[in-house]
TITOR-406930 format. One record per residue: x, y, z of N, C-alpha, C in turn. Coordinates in steps of 0.02 Angstrom, whole numbers, padded with zeros to 5 digits, always signed. Last residue first. Layout:
! TITOR-406930
XYZXYZXYZ;...
END
This chain:
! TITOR-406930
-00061-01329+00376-00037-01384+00336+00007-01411+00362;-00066-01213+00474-00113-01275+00468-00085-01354+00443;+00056-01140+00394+00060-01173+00469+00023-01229+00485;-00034-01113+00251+00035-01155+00267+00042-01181+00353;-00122-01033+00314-00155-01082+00271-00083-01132+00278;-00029-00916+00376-00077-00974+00409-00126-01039+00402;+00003-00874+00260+00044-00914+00323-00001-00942+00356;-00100-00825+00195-00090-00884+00170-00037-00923+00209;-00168-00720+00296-00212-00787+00272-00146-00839+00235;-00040-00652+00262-00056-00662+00330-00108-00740+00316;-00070-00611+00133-00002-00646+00149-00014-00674+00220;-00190-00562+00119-00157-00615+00088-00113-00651+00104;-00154-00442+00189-00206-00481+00209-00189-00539+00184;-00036-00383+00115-00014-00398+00177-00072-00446+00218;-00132-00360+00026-00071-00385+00012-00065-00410+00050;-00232-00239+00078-00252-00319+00037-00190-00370+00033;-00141-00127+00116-00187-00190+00154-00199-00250+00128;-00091-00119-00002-00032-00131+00025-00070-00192+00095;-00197-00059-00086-00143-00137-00104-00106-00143-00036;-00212+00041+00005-00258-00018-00007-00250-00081-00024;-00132+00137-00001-00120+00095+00076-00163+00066+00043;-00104+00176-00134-00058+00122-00103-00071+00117-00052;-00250+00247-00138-00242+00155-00168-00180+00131-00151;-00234+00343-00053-00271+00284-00051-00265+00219-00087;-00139+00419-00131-00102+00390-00044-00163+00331-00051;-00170+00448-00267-00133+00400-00239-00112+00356-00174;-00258+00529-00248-00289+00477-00241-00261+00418-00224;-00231+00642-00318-00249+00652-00275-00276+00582-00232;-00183+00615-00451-00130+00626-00403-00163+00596-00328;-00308+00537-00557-00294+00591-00501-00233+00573-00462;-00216+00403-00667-00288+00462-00656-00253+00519-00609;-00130+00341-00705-00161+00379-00736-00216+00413-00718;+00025+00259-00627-00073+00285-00599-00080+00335-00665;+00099+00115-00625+00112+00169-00642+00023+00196-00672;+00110+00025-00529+00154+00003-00584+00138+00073-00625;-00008+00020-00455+00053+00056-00420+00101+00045-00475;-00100-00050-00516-00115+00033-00524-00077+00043-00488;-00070-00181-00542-00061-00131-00599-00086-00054-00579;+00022-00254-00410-00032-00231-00430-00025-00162-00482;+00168-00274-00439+00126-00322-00448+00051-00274-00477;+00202-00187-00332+00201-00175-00411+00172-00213-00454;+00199-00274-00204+00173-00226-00227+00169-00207-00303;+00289-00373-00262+00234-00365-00216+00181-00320-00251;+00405-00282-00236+00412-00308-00282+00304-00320-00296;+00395-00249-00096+00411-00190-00166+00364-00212-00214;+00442-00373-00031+00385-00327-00048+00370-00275-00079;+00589-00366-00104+00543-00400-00118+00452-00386-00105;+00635-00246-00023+00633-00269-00101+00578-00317-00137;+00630-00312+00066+00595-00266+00107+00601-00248-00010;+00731-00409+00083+00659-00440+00098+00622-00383+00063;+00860-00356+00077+00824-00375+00024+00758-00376+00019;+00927-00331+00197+00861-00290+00191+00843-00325+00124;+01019-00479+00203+00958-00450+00273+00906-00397+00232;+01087-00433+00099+01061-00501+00088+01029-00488+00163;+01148-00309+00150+01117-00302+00093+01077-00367+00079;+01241-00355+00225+01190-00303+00244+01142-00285+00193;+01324-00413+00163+01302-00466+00238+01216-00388+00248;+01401-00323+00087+01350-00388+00080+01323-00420+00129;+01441-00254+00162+01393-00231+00131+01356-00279+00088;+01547-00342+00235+01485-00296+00279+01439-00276+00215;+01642-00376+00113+01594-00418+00160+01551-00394+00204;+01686-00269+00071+01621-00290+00031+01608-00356+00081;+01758-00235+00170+01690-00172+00187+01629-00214+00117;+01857-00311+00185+01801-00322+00272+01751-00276+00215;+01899-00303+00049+01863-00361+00077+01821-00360+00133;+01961-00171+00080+01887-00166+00027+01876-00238+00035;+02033-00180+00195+02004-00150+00203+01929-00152+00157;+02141-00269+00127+02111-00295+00195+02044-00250+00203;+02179-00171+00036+02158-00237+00006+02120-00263+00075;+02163+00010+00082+02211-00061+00068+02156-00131+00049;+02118+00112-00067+02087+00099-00014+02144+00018+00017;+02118+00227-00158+02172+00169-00147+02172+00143-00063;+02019+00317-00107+02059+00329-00150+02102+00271-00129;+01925+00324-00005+01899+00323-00068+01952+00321-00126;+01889+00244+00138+01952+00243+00089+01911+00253+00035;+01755+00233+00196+01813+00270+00231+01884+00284+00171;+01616+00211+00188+01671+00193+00133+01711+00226+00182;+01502+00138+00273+01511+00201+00244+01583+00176+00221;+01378-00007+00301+01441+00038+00309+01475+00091+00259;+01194+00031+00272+01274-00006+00227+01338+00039+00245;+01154+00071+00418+01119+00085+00350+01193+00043+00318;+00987+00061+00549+01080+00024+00518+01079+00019+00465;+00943+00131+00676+00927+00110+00622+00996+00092+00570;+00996+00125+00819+00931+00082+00779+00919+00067+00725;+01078+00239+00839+01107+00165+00835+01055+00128+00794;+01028+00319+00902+01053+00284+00947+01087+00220+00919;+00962+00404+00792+00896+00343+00842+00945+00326+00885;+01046+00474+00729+00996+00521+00746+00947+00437+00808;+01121+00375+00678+01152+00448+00734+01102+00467+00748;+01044+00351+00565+01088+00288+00646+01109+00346+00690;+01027+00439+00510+00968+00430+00544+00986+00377+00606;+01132+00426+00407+01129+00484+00471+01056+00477+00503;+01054+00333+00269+01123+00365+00320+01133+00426+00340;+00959+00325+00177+00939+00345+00255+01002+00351+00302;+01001+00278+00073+00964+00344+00087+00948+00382+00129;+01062+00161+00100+01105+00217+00096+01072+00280+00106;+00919+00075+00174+00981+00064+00129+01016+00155+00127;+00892-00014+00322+00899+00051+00289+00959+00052+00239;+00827-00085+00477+00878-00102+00412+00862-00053+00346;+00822-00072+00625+00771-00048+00583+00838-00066+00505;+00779-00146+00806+00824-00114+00754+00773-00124+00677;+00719-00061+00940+00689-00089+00863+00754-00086+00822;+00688-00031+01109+00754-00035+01067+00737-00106+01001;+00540+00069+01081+00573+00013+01121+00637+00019+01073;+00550+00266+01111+00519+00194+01109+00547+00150+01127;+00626+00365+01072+00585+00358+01131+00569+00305+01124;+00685+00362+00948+00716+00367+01020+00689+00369+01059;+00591+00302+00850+00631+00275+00874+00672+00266+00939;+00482+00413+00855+00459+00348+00864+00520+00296+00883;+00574+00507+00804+00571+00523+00857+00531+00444+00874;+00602+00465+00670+00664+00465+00714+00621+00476+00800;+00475+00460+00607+00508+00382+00642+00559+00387+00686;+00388+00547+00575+00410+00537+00635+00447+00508+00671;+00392+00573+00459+00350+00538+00458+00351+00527+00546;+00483+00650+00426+00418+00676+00423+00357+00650+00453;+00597+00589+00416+00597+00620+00468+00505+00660+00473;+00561+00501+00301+00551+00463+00364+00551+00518+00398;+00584+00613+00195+00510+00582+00203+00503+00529+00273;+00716+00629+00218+00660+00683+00233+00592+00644+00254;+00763+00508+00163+00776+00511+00242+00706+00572+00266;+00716+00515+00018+00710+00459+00101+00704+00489+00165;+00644+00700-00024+00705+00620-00018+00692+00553+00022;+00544+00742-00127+00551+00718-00063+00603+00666-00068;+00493+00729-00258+00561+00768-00259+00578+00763-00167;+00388+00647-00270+00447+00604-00287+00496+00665-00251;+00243+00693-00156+00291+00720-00205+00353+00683-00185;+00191+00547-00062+00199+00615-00047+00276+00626-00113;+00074+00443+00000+00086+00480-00053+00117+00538-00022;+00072+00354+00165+00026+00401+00115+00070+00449+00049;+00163+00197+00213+00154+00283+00186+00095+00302+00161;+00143+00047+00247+00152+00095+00193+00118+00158+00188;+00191-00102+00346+00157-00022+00362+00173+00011+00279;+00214-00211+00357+00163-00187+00408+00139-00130+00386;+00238-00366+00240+00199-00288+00228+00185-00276+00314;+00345-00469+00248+00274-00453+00234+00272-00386+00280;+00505-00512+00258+00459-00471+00204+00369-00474+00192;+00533-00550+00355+00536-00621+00305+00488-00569+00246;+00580-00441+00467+00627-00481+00417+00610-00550+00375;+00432-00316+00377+00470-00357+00438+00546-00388+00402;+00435-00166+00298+00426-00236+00307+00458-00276+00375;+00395-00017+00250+00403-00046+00301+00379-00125+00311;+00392+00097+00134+00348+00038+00123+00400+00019+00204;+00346+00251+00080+00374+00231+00134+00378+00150+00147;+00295+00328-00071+00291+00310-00015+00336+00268+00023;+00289+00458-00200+00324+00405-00156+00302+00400-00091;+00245+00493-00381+00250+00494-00302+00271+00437-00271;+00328+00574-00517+00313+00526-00469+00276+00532-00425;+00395+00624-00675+00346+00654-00623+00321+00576-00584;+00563+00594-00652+00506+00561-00704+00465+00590-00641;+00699+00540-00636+00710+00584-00691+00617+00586-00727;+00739+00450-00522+00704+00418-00590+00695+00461-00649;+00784+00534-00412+00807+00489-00449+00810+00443-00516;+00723+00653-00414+00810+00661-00452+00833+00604-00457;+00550+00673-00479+00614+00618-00446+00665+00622-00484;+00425+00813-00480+00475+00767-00504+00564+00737-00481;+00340+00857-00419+00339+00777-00437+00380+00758-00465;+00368+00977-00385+00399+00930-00337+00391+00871-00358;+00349+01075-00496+00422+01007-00499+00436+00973-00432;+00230+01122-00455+00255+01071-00530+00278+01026-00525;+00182+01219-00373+00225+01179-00348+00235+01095-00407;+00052+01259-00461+00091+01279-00419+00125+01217-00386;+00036+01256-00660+00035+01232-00591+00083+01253-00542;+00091+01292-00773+00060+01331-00731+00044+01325-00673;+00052+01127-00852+00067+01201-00851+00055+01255-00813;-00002+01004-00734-00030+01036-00807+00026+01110-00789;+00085+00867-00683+00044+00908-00696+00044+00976-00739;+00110+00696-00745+00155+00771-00749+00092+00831-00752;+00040+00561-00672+00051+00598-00739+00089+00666-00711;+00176+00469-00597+00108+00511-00608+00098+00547-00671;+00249+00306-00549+00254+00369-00577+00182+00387-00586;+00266+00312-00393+00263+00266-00436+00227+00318-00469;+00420+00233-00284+00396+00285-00312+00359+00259-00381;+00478+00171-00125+00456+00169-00171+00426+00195-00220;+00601+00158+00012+00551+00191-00006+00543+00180-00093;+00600+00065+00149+00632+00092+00100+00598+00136+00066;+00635-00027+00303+00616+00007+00257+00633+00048+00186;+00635-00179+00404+00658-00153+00344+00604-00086+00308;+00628-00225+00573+00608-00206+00524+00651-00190+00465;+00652-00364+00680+00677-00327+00644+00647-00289+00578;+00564-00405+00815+00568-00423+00760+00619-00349+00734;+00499-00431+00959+00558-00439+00941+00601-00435+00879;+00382-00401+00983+00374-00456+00955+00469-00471+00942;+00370-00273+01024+00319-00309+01056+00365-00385+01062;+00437-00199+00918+00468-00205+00983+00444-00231+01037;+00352-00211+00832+00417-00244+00821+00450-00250+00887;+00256-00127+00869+00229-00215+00863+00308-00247+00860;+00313-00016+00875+00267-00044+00950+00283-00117+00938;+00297+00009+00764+00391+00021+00817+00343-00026+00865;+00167+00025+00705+00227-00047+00660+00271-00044+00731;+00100+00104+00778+00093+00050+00781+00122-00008+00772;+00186+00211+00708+00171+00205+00801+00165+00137+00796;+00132+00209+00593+00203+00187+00594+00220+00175+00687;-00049+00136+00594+00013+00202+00598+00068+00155+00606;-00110+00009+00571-00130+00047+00549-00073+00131+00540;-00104-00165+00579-00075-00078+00593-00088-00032+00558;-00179-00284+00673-00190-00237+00607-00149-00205+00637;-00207-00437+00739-00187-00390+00744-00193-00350+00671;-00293-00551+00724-00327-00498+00754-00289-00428+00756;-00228-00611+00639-00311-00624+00633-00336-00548+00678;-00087-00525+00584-00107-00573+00617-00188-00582+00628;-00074-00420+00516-00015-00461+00528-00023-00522+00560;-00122-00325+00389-00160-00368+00426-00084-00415+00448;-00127-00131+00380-00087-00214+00352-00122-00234+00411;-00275-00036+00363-00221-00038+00383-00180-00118+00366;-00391+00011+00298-00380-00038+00342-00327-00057+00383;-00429+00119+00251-00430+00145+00314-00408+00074+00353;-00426+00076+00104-00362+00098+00141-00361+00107+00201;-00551+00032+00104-00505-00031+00102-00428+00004+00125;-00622+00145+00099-00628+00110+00158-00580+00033+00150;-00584+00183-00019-00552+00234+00066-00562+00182+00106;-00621+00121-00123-00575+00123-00115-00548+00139-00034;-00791+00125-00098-00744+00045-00089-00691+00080-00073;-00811+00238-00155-00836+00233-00124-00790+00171-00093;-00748+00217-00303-00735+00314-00242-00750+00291-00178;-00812+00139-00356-00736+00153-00343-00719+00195-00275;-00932+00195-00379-00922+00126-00324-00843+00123-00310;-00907+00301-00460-00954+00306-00415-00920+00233-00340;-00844+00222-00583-00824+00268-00557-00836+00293-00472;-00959+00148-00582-00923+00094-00576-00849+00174-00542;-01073+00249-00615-01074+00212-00583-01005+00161-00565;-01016+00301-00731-01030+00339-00674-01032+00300-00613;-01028+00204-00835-00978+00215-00807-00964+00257-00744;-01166+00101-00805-01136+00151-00813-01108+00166-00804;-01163-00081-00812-01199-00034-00788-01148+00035-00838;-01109-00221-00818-01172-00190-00868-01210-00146-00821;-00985-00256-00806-01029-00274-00762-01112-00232-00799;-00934-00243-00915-00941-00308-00891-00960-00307-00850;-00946-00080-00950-00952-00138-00991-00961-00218-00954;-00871-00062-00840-00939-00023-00853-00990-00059-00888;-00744-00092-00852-00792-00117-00812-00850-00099-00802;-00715-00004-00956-00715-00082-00956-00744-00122-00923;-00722+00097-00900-00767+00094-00968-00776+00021-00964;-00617+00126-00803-00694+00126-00797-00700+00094-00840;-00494+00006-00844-00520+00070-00851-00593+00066-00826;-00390-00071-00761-00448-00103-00794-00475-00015-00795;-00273-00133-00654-00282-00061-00702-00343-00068-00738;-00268-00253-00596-00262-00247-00668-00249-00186-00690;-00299-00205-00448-00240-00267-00480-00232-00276-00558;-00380-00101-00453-00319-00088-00426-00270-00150-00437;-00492-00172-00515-00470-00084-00534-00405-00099-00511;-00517-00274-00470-00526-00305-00530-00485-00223-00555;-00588-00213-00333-00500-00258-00339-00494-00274-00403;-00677-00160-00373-00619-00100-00346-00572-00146-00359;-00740-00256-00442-00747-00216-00483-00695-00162-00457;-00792-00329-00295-00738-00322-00341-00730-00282-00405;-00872-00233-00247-00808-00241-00216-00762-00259-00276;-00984-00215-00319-00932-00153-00299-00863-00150-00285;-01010-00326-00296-01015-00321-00352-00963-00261-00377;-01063-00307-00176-01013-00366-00183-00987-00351-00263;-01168-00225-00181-01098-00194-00145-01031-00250-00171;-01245-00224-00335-01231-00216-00291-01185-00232-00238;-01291-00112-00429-01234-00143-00432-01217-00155-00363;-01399-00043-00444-01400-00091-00506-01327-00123-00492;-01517-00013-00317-01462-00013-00352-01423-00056-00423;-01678+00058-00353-01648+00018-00331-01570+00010-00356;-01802+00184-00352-01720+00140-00366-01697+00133-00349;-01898+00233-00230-01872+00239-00302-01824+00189-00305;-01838+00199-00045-01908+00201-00089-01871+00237-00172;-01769+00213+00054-01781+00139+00020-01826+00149-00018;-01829+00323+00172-01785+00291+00137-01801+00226+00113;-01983+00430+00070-01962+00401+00137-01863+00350+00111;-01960+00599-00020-01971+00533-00014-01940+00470+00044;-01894+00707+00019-01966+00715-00014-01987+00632-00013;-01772+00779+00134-01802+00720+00090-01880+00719+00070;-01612+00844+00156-01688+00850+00173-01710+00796+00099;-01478+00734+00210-01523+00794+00175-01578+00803+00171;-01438+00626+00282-01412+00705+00278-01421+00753+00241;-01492+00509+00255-01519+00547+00287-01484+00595+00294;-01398+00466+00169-01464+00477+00141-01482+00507+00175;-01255+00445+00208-01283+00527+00162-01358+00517+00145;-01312+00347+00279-01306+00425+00319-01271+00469+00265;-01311+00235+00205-01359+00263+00260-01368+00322+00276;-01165+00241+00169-01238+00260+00123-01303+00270+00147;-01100+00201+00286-01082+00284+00241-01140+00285+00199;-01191+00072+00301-01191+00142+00359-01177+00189+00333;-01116+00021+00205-01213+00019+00192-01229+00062+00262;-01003-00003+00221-01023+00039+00160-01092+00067+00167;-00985-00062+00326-00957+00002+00342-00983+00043+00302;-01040-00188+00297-01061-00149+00354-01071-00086+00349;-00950-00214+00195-01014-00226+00196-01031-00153+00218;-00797-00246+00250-00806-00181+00202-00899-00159+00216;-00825-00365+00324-00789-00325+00356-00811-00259+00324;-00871-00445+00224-00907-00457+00313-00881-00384+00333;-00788-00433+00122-00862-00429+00121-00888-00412+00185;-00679-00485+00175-00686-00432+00153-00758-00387+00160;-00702-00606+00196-00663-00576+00246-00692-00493+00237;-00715-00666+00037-00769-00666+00095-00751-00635+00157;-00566-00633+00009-00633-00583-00015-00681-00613+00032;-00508-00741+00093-00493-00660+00102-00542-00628+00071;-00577-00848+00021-00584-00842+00093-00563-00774+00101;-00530-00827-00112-00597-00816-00081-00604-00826-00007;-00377-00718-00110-00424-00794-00124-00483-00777-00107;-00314-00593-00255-00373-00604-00187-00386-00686-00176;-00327-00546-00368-00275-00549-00349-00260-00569-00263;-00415-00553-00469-00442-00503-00398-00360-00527-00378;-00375-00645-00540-00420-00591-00557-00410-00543-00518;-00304-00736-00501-00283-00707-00554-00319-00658-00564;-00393-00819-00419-00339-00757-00370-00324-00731-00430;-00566-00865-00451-00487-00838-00462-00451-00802-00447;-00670-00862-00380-00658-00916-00369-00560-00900-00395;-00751-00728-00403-00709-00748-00337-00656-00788-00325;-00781-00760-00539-00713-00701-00511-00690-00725-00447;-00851-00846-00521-00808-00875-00566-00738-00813-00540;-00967-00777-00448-00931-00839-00413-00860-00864-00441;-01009-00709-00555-00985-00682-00474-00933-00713-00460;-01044-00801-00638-00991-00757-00663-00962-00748-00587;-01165-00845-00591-01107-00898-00608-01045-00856-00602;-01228-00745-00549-01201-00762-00514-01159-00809-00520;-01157-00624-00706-01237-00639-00648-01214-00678-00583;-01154-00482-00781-01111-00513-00720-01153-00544-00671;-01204-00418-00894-01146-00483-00904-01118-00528-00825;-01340-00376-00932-01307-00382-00880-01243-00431-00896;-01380-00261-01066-01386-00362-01026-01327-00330-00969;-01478-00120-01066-01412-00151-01067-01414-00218-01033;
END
């Protein structure tokens, strides 16, 4: 089989954010950072089994790590099937399958990048940093559809969303107030509500103990302001549902607009997000989802961090 992916090519992917959805200063970031980690986990399944031959000895790899890398971001910003990339990088689909499996975890174990040195990694981490830094968060939650599992299956219909009417999963997405990415959820069944899926997540209790964070929350999450002290602030509640006075539906569409143009942001990273074609809706394993939305969600939030600071410079 020719190889299609030599080093002009390499360079030609790097060189385009349209591809990888990535600049090259953030993929060279990457590299330095992912490298390491990969060629130690492959280190040590070699030596974790008994061996007839010394290490580094038979075959050689036919794809190697950089090659790996992107071929995961060329997966998770396009959707790009194995086969395809099996095909353009001129190896086996096993293989590009294989390098997937392998790349993917360790780009989720990264956690959002907010600053050169800072990362978060837990929702501990996001209350801490906001309440470090003074900042206002936004959360919400986001769902992205799955295939519908097979007949017979145990627990079926939790994938499926009373809101979207469609087998899903959902995560948690947590933005600051100019909308870049700190924190996103691990996968968990659409038939989970908001508020459930935050109380799961810990946030009420991360709230009342912690620093005083206010937190911006659309309707889903009303009764969680009772539950933090106040912290978390969801679109004033209707009081007049029936011939409500005229003074009354002006103050309440002026609060719910004034409250609604603040959490937008947190929309907008949404938005962001979906962007990348394997959160726009996953065809493979369920089982896999929590990893690739914390992976976009790292890479994203890496991007965004590198490119404020490419702007500040300027």
């Amino acid at each position: 089989m020719i190889r299609m992916v030599g080093n002009r090519a390499r360079a030609a992917i790097i060189r385009s954010q349209r591809i990888t959805g990535l600049t090259p200063d953030v993929i060279a970031e990457l590299i330095t950072e992912i490298g390491p980690l990969w060629h130690e986990r492959h280190q040590a399944v070699l030596t974790s089994r008994p061996r007839r031959r010394a290490l580094g000895a038979g075959a050689k790899h036919k794809l190697v790590f950089v090659d790996r890398l992107l071929a995961t971001l060329v997966h998770l910003r396009h959707g790009a099937t194995h086969d395809v990339l099996a095909c353009w990088f001129g190896v086996d689909r096993s293989t590009i399958t294989r390098a997937i499996g392998e790349v993917r975890p360790l780009l989720a174990i990264r956690g959002c990048t907010v600053a050169p040195d800072i990362r978060l990694r837990t929702l501990a981490e996001v209350v801490a940093h906001l309440g470090a830094s003074g900042q206002t968060g936004i959360i919400d939650g986001t769902e992205v559809r799955v295939r519908r599992p097979a007949a017979g299956r145990r627990d079926r219909e939790k994938f499926i969303s009373g809101k979207n009417k469609q087998n899903a999963v959902k995560s948690m997405v947590v933005t600051d107030a100019i909308g870049r990415l700190l924190f996103c959820s691990p996968a968990e069944p659409a038939s989970c509500a908001d508020i459930t899926h935050a109380r799961k997540l810990g946030l009420v209790k991360l709230l009342a103990d912690g620093p005083a964070v206010e937190i911006l929350a659309d309707a889903g999450y009303q009764g969680l302001g009772a539950q933090t002290g106040g912290r978390v602030v969801t679109p004033p509640h209707r009081k007049f549902k029936k011939n409500p006075p005229q003074w009354y539906e002006e103050m309440y569409e002026r609060q719910r607009k004034a409250h609604s143009s603040r959490r937008i942001r947190v929309e907008h990273g949404i938005g962001h997000l979906k962007n990348w074609r394997s959160l726009a809706r996953h065809h493979g394993r369920r089982e896999h989802m929590s990893d690739i939305v914390q992976a976009v969600a790292g890479l994203l939030s890496h991007q965004q961090t590198a490119t404020m600071a490419r702007d500040t410079r300027t």
